[in-house]
C-alpha positions in Angstrom: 112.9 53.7 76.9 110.6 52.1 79.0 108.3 50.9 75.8 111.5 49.2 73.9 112.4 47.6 76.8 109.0 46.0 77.0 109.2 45.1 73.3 112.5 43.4 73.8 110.6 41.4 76.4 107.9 40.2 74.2 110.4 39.4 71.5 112.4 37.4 73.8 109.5 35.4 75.1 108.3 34.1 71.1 111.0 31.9 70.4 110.6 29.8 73.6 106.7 28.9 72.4 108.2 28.2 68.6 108.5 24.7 67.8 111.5 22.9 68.8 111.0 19.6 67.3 114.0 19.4 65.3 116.0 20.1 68.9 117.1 17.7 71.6 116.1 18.0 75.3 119.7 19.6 76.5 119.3 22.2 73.9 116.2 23.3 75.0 117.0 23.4 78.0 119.7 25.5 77.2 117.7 27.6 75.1 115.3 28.3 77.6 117.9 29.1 80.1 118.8 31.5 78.1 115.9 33.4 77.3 115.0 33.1 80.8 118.7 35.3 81.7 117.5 37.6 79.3 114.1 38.2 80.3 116.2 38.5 84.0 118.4 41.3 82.7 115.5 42.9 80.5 113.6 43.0 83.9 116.8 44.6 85.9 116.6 47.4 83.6 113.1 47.7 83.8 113.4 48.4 87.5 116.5 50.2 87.1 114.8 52.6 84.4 112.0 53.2 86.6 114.6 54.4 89.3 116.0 56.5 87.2 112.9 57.7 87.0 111.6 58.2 90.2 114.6 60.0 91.0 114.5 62.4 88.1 111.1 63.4 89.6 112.8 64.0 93.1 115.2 66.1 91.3 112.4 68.1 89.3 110.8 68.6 92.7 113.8 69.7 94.1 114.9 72.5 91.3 111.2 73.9 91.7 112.0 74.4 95.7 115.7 75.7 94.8 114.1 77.9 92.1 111.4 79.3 94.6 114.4 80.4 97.3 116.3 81.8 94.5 113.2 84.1 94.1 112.9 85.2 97.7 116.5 85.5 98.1 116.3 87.4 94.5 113.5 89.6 96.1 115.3 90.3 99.4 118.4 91.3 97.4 116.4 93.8 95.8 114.9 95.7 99.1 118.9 95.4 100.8 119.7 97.5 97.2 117.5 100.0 97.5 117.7 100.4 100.9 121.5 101.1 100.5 120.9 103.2 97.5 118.2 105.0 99.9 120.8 105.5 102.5 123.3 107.0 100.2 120.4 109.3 99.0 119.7 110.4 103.0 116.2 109.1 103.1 114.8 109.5 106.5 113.1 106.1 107.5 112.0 106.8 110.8 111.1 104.5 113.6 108.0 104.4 115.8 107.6 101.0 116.9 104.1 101.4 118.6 102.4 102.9 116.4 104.1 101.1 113.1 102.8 97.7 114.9 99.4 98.6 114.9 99.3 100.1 110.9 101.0 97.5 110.0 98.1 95.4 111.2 95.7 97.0 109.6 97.7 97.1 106.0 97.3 93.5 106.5 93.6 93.2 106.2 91.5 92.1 102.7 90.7 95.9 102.5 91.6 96.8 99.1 93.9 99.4 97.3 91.2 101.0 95.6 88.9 102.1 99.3 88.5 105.6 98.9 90.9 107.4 102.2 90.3 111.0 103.4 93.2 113.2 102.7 93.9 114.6 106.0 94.4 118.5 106.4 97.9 119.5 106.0 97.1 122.0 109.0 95.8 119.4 111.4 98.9 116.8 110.8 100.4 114.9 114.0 104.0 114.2 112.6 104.3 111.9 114.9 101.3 109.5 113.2 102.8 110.3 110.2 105.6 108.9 110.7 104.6 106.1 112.2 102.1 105.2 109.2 105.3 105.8 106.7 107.6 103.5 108.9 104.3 100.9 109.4 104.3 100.5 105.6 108.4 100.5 105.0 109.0 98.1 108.0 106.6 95.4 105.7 108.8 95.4 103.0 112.0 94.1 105.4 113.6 90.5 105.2 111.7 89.5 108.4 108.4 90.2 107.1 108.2 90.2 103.1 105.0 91.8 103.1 104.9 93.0 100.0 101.2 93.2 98.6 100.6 94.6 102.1 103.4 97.2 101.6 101.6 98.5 98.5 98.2 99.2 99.7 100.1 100.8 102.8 101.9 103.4 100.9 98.5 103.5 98.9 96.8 104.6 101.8 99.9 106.8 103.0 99.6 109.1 99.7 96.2 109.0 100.1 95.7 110.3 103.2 99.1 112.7 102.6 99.2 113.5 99.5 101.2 116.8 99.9 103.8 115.5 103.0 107.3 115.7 102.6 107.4 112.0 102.8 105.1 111.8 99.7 108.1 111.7 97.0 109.5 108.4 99.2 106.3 106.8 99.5 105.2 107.1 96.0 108.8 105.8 95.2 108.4 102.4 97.6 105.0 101.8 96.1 106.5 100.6 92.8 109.5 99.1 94.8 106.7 96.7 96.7 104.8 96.5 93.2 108.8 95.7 91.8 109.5 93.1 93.5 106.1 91.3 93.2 106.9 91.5 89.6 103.9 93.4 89.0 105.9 95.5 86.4 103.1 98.0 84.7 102.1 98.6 88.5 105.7 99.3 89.3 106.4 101.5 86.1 103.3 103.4 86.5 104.3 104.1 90.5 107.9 105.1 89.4 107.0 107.0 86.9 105.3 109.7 88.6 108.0 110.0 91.2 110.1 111.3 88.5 107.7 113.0 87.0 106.1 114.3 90.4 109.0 114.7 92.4 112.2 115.3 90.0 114.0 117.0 93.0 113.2 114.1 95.0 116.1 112.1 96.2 113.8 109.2 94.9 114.2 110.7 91.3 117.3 109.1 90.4 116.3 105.6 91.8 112.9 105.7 90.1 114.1 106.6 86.4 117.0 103.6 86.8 114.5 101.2 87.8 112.2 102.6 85.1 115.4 101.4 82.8 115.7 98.0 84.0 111.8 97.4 83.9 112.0 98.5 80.1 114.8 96.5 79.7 113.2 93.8 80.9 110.3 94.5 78.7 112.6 94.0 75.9 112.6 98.2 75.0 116.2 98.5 74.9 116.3 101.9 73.6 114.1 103.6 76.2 115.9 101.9 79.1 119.2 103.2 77.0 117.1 106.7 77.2 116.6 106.1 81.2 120.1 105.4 82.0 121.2 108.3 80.1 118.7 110.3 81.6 119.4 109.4 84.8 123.7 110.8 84.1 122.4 113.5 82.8 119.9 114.8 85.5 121.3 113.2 88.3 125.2 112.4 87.7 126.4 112.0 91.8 123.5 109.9 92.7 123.8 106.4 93.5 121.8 105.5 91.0 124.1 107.1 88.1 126.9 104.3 88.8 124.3 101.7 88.1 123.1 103.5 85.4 126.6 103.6 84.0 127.3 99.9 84.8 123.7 99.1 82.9 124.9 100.9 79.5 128.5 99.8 80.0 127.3 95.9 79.6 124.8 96.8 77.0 127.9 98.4 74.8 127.2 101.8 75.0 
């Protein structure tokens, strides 16, 4: 828009410097009066073109913020789900503040998932640190903190060092939640995937396999997430995650 209006410019400039001999002094005058409105209003909606522009850019600017919240908020809405869903399911979140402060600090450092952690002997477990490493890791994963790449190479460590605790099943469970939410999707399916295949008498189970659903769904597999939610009536039918399930092949016309 900005180029025609240019053109029109030029255009309207030639036939002021085109002779005029054959035209008295008043008329071009007049003519020149003329072309000099037009060049005006040619100019007017230069400017106003280039406001338009300057405030489409604001706008872009301001969709990509919106955009970005919508994410968080989208991300936030997912760990107030599951942590109802874990509620209904009687998972035992535990809190040990003083502890939890201090693992929480270290799951913040640059030391990566992959470091190689003792498994500590079942027989020489302090419950106590236990569960103060398992709450360390969940309490990352909260609105206040959003810690999610933190989150995951806490519970990383956690089934490292207690592989065969009680609290395994819930850990291995909010792995892929923190990988889920990242939208780090093969992480997250791989995580979820053994807690149902690991722990199928976990209350984790149920949750697991319906977000194994939605991430195939996602993924454009629509008959495996059909398989999921199925699955997930059929093994688990008065969990929580069975009236999602439902709702999930309801919409996709079951």
């Amino acid at each position: 828009m900005t180029l025609r209006l240019v053109s029109m410019l030029v255009i309207a400039l030639l036939p002021v410097f085109a002779p005029a001999a054959e035209l008295t002094t008043a008329q071009r005058l007049e003519l020149l009066e003329r072309r000099v409105n037009r060049i005006t209003e040619l100019t007017m909606e230069l400017d106003e073109v280039r406001r338009e522009n300057r405030q489409l850019r604001g706008s872009i600017e301001s969709l990509g913020n919106e955009i970005e919240q919508l994410k968080r908020k989208q991300r936030d809405i997912y760990i107030d789900m599951d942590q109802r869903l874990s509620a209904g399911q009687g998972a035992d979140e535990v809190a040990a503040p003083a502890v939890a402060a201090s693992v929480a600090a270290q799951a913040g450092t640059s030391a990566p998932v992959e470091r190689a952690v003792a498994a500590v002997d079942p027989a020489r477990v302090d419950r106590a640190q236990v569960q103060a490493e398992y709450q360390a890791a969940y309490d990352l994963l909260s609105p206040q903190q959003k810690r999610y790449e933190d989150a995951a190479k806490a519970f990383a460590v956690f089934l490292q060092k207690y592989p065969q605790d009680e609290l395994a099943p819930n850990a291995q469970y909010w792995l892929g939640e923190s990988h889920y939410v990242s939208q780090h999707n093969a992480e997250a399916l791989q995580a979820f995937e053994v807690v149902v295949s690991r722990y199928p008498d976990s209350t984790k189970a149920p949750g697991a396999l319906f977000k194994i659903g939605r991430l195939q769904q996602a993924a454009g597999n629509n008959d495996a997430a059909r398989a999921s939610y199925e699955k997930v009536l059929r093994d688990y039918p008065d969990s929580p995650a069975a009236g999602l399930a439902r709702q999930r092949l309801e919409q996709s016309g079951r």
